[in-house]
N, C-alpha and C positions, 0 to 999 in steps of 0.2 A: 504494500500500500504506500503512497505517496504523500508524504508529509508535506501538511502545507502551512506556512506560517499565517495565519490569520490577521499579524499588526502590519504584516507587510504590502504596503500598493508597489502595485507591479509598476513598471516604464509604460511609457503610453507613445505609440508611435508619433513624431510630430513633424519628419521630412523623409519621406521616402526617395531612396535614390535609383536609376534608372536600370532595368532589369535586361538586358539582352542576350538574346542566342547567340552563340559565338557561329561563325561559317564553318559550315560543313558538321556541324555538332545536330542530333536529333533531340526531339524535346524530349523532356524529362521534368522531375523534380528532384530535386535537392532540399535537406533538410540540415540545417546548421542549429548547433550553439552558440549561442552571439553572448558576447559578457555586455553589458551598457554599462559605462561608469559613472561618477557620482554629479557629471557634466553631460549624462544623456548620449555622449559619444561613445559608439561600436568601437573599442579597444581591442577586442579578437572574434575571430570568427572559426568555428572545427567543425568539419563532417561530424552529423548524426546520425544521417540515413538516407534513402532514395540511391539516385545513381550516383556508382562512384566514376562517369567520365568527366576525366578532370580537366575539362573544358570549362563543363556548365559548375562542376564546384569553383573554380576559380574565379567565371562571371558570378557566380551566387554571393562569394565570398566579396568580393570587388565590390557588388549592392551593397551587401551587409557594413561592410565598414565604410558607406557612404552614409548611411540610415543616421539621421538624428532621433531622439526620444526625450520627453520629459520622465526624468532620473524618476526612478524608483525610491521610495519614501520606507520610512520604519521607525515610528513614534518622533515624527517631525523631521527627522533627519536625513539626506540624501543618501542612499546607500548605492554601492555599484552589485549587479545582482547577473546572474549567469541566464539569459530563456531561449529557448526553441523558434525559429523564423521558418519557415519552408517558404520556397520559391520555385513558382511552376514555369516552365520555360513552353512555350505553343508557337506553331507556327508561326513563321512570319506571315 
């Protein structure tokens, strides 16, 4: 079972950055761990799951730490917090 801290407000996406199919790469998804630090800014980005062709993780990765968020909170306080992003890649 999956522990969930109850004081804590998650990140809230506030700039999404632009998602593309790399050429010659087929769609997919990608699912990443993005860390958000305590300034809303994508610090890292790790395969979770989906495909591992490392085209479309690298474009996913590349979004990922473009992505801004309003920080993640924890009794008032900005915390930087680890969460799950997936990214569907569709035809052009």
């Amino acid at each position: 079972m999956l522990a969930v801290d109850e004081d804590l407000k998650p990140p809230i996406p506030r700039d999404r950055a632009r998602l593309t199919l790399p050429a010659g790469a087929r769609p997919g998804r990608v699912e990443l761990d993005v860390r958000v630090d305590e300034q809303g800014s994508v610090s890292d980005a790790i395969w979770a799951g989906g495909s591992r062709d490392s085209a479309l993780v690298a474009s996913a990765s590349a979004c990922a730490l473009g992505m801004r968020f309003i920080p993640a909170e924890r009794a008032g306080r900005r915390v930087a917090v680890w969460c799950r992003q997936q990214f569907d890649f569709a035809h052009r």
